[in-house]
KOLBA-631457 format. One record per residue: x, y, z of N, C-alpha, C, O, CB in turn; residue in one letter; residue number from 1. Coordinates in pm, 1 decimal. Glycine has a CB too. Example, Ala and Ser with C-alpha at 12.3 -4.5 7.8 and 13.67 -1.06 7.14 Angstrom:
<rs>
n_x,n_y,n_z,ca_x,ca_y,ca_z,c_x,c_y,c_z,o_x,o_y,o_z,cb_x,cb_y,cb_z,vomi,kedo
1319.0,-569.0,780.0,1230.0,-450.0,780.0,1320.0,-330.0,780.0,1423.6,-331.9,846.5,1130.8,-447.3,904.6,A,1
1285.0,-225.0,708.0,1367.0,-106.0,714.0,1290.0,3.0,787.0,1340.9,113.8,803.9,1408.4,-59.8,572.5,S,2
</rs>
This chain:
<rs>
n_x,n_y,n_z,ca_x,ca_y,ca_z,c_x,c_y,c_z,o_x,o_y,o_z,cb_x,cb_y,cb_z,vomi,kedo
-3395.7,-5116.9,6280.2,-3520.2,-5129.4,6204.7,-3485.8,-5133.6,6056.1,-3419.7,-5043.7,6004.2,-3618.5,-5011.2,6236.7,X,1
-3535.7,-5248.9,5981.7,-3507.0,-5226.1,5824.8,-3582.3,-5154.7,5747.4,-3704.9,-5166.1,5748.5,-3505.1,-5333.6,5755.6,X,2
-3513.7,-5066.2,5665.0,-3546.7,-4975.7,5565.3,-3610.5,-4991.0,5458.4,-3574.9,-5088.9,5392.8,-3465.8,-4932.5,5529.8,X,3
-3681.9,-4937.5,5421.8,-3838.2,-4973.2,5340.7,-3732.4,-4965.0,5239.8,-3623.8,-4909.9,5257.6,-4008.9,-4856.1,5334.6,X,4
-3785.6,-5045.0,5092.8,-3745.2,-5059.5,4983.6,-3799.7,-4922.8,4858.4,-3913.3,-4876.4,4849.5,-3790.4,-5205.6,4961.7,X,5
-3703.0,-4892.2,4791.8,-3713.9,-4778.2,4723.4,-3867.2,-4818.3,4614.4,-3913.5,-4927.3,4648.3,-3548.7,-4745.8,4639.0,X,6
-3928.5,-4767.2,4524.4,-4042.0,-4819.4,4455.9,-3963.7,-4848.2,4317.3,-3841.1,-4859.0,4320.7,-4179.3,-4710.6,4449.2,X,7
-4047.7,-4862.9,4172.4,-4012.1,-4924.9,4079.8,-3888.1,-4827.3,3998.9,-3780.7,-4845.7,3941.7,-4140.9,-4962.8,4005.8,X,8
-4000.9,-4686.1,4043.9,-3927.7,-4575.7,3971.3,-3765.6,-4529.0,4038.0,-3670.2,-4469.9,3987.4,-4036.5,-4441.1,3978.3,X,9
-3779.5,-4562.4,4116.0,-3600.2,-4579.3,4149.9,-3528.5,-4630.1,4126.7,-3412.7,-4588.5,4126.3,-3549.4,-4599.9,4227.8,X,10
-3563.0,-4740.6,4097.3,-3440.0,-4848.4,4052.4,-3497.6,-4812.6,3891.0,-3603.2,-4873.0,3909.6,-3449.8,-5059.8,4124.6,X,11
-3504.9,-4786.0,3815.1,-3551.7,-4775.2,3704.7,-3433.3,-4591.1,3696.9,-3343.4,-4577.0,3614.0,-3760.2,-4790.4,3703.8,X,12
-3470.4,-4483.4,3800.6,-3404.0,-4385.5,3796.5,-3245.9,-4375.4,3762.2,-3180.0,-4291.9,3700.4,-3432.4,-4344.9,3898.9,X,13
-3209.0,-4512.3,3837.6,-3071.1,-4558.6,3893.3,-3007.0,-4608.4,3734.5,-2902.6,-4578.9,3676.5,-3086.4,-4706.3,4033.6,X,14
-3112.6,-4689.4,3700.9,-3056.4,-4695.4,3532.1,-3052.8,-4620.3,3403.9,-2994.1,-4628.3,3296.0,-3104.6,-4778.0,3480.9,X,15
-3125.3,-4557.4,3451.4,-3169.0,-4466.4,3372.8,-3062.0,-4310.3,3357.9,-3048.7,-4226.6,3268.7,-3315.4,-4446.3,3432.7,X,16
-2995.9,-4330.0,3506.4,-2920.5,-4168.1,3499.5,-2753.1,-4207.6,3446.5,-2669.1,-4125.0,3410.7,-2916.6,-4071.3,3699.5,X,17
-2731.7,-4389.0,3455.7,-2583.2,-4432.2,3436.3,-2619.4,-4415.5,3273.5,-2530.1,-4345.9,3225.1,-2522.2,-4610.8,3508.0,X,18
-2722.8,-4455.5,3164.7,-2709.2,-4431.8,3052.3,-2727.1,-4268.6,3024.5,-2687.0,-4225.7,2916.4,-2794.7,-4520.5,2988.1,X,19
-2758.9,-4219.9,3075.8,-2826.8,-4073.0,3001.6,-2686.3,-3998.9,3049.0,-2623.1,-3925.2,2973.3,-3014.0,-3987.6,3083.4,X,20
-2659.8,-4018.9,3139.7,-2476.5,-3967.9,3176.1,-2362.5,-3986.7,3082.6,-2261.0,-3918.0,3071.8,-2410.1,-4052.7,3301.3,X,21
-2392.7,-4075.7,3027.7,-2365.6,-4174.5,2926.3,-2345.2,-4094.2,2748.0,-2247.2,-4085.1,2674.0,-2511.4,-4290.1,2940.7,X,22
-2440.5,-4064.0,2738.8,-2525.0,-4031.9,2642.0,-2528.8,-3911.3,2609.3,-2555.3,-3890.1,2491.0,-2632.8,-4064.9,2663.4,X,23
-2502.5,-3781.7,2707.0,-2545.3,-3656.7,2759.6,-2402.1,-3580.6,2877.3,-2419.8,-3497.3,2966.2,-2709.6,-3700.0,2849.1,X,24
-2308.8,-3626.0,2848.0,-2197.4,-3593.4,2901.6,-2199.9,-3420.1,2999.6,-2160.9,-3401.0,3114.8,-2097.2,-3604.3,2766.2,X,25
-2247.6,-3338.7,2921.4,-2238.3,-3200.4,2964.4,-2342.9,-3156.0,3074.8,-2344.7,-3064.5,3157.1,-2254.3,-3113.7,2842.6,X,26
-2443.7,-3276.7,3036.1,-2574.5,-3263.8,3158.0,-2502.8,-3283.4,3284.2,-2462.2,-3398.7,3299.1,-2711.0,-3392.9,3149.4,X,27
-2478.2,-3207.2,3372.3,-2491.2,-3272.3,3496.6,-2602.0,-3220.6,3646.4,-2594.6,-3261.5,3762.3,-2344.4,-3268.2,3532.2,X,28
-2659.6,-3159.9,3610.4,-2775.9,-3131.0,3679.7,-2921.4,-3223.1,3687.4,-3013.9,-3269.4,3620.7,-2801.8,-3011.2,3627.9,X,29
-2858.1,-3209.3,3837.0,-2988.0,-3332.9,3839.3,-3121.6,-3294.3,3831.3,-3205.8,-3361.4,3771.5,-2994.7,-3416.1,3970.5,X,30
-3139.0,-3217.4,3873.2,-3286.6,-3164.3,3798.5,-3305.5,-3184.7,3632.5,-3405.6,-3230.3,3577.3,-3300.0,-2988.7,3822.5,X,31
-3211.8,-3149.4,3583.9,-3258.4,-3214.4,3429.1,-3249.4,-3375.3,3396.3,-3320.2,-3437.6,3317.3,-3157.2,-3147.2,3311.9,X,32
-3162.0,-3416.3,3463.8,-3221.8,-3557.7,3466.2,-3303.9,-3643.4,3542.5,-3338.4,-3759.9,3522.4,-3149.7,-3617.2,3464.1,X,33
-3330.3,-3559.1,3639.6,-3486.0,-3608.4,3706.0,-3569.9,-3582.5,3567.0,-3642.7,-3673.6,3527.6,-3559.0,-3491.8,3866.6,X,34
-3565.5,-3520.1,3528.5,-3684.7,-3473.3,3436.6,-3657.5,-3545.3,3328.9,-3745.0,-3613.6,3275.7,-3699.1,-3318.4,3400.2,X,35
-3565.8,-3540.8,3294.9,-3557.0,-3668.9,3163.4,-3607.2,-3823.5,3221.5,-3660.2,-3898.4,3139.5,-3363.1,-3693.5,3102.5,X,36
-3600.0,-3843.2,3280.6,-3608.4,-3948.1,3327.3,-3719.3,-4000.5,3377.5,-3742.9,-4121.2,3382.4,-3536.8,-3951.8,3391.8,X,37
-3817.0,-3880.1,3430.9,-3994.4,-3853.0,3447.5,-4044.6,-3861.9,3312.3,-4140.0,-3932.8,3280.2,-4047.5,-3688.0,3512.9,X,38
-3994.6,-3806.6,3253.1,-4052.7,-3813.9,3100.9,-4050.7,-3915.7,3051.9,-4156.4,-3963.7,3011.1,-3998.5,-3744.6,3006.3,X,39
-3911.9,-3995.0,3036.6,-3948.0,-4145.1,2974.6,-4002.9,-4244.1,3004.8,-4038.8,-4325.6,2919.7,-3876.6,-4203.0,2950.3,X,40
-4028.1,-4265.2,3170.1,-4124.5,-4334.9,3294.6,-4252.6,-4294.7,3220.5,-4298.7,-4378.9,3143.4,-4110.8,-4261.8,3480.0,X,41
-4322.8,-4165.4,3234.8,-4437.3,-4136.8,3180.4,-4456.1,-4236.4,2995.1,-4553.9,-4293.8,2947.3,-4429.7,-3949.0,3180.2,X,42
-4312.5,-4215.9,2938.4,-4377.9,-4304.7,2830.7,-4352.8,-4441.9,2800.3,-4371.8,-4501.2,2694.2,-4358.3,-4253.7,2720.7,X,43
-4316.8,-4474.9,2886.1,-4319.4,-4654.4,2896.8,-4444.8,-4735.3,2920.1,-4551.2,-4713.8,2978.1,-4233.9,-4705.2,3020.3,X,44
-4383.4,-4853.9,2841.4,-4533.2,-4939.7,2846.8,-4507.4,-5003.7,2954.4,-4395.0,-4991.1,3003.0,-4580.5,-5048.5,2723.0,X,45
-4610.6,-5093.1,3021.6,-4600.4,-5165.7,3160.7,-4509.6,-5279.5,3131.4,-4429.2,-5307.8,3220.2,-4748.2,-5220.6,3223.9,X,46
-4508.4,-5362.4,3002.1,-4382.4,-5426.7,2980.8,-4219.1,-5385.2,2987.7,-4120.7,-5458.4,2999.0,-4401.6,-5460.3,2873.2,X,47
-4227.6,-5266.1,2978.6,-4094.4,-5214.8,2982.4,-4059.3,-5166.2,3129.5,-3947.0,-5134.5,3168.6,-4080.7,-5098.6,2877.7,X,48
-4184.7,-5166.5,3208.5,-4164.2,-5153.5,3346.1,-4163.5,-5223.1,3426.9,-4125.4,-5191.3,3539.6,-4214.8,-5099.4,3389.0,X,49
-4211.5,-5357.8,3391.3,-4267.5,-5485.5,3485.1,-4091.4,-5536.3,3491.9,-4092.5,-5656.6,3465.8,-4417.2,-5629.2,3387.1,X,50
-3999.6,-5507.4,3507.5,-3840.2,-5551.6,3519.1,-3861.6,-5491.6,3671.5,-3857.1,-5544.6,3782.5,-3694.9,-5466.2,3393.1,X,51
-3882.1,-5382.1,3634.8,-3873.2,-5288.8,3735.9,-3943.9,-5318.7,3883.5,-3895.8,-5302.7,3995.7,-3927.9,-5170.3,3676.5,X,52
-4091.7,-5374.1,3839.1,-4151.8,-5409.5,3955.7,-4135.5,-5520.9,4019.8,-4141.0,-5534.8,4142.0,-4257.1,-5403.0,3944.9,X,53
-4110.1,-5623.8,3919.4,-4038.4,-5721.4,3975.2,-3905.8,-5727.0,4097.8,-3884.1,-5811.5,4184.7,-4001.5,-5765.7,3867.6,X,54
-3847.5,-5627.9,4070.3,-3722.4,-5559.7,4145.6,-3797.1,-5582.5,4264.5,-3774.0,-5660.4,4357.0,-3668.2,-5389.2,4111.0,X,55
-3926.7,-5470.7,4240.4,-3941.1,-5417.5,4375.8,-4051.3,-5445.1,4461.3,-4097.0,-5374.0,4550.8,-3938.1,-5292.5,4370.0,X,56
-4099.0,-5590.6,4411.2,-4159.4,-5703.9,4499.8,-4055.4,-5794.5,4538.7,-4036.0,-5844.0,4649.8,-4271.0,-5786.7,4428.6,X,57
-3997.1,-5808.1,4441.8,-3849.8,-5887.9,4537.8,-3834.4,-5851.2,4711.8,-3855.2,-5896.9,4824.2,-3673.1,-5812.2,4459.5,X,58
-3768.3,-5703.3,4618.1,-3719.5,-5616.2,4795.6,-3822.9,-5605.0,4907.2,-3796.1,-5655.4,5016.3,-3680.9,-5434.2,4780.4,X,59
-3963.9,-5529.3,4883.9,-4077.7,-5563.0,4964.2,-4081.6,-5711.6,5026.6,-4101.8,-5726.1,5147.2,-4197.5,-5541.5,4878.3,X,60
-4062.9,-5813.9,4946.6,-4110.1,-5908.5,5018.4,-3959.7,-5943.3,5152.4,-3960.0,-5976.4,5270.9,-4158.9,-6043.1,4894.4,X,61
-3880.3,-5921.4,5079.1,-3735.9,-5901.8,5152.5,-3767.4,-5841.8,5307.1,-3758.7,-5891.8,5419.3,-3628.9,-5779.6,5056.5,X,62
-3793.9,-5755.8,5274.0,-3809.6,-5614.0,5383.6,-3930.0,-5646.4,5454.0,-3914.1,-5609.4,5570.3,-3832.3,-5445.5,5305.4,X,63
-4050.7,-5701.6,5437.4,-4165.8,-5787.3,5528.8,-4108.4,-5873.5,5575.3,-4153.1,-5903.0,5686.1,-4284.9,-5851.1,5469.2,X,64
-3993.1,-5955.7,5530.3,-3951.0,-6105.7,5634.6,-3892.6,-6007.6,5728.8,-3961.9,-5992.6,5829.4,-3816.7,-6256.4,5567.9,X,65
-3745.0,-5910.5,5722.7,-3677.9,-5839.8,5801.4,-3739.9,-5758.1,5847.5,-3676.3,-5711.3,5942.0,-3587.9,-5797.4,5763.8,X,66
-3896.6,-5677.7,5827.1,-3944.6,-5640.4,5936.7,-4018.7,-5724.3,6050.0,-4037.2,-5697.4,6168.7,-4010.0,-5558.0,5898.2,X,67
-4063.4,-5860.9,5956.1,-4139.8,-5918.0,6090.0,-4031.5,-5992.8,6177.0,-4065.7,-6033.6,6288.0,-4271.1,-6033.3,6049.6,X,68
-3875.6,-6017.1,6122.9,-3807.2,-6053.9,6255.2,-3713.1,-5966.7,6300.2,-3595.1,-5994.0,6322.4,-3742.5,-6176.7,6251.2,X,69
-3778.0,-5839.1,6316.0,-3749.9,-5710.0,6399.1,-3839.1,-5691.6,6476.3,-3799.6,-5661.5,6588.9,-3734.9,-5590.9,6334.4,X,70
-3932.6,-5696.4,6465.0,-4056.7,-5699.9,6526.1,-4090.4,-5853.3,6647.0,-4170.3,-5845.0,6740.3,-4161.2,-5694.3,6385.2,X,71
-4032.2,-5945.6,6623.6,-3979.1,-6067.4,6690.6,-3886.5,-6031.1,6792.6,-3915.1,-6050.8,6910.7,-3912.4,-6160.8,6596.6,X,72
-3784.8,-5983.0,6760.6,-3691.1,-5933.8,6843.1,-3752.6,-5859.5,6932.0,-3774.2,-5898.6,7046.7,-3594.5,-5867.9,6783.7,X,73
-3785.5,-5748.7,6888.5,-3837.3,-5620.7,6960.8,-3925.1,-5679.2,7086.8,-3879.4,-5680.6,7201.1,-3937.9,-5517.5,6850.6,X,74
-4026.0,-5716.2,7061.1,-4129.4,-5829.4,7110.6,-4038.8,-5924.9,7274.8,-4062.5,-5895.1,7391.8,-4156.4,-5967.1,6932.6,X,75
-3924.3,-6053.6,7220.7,-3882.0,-6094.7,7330.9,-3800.5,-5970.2,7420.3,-3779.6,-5987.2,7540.4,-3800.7,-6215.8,7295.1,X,76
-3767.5,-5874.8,7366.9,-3694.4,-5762.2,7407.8,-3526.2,-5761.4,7349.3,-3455.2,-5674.9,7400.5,-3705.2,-5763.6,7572.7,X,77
-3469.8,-5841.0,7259.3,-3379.6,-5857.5,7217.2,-3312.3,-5737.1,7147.3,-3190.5,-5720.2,7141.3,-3401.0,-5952.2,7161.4,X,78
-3435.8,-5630.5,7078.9,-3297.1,-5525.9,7014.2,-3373.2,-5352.2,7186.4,-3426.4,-5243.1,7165.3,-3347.7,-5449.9,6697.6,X,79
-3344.8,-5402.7,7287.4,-3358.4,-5322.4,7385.8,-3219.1,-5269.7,7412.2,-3134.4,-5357.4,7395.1,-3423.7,-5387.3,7496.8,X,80
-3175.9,-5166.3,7444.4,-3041.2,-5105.6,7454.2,-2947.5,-5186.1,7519.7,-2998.6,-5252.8,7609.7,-3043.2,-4981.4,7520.6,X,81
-2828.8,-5201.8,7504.7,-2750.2,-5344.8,7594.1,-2652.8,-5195.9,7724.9,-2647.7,-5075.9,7697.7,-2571.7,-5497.4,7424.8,X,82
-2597.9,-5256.0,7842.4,-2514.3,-5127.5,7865.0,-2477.0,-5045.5,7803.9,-2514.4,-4928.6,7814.1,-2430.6,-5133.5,7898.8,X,83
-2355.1,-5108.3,7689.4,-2300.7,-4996.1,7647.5,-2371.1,-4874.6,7547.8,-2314.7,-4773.8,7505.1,-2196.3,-5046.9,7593.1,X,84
-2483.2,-4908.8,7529.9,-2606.3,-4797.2,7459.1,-2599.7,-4729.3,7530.8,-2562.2,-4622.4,7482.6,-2754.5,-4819.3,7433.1,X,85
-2621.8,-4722.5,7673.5,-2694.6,-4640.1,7781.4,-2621.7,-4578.3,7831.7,-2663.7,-4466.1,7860.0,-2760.7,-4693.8,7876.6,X,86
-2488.4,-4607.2,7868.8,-2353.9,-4476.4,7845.7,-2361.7,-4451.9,7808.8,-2243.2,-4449.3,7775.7,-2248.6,-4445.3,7827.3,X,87
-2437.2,-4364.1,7688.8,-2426.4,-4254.0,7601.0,-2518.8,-4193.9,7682.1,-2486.6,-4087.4,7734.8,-2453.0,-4266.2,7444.3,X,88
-2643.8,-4247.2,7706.0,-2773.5,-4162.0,7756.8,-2791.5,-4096.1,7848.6,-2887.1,-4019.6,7860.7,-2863.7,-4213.2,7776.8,X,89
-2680.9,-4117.9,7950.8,-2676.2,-4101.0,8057.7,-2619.0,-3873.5,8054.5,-2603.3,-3812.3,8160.1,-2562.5,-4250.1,8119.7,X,90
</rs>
């Protein structure tokens, strides 16, 4: 089954913790850079975020094709356990 895509603020997190690591050497607790990083999300304009969402309509739309041909599969019975699955179950 494919894995839902992270939202804007993640991939935005992801850049956000390689500069501030960066920047902030002695920080290494992630709780303080969750929080730095909530804080500057909170003060961004939607232009400075729309990179971000863009990202993550990309991946959504990604992840709707690969769920609906999982759901295809599933359907003719194609991802159903093959033998060697079922040696385990046994």
């Amino acid at each position: 089954m494919p894995k839902k895509p992270p939202t804007a603020f993640f991939y935005f997190l992801e850049d956000f913790r390689k500069e501030f690591q960066e920047q902030n050497p002695d920080i290494k607790s992630m709780r303080d850079i969750g929080k730095a990083c909530g804080e500057k999300w909170k003060t961004m304009t939607y232009e400075e975020k729309v990179n971000y969402y863009d990202i993550t309509t990309e991946k959504r739309t990604e992840f709707d094709t690969s769920m609906a041909d999982y759901n295809k599969r599933k359907e003719i019975g194609k991802d159903e356990e093959t033998e060697d699955d079922s040696e385990y179950d046994e």
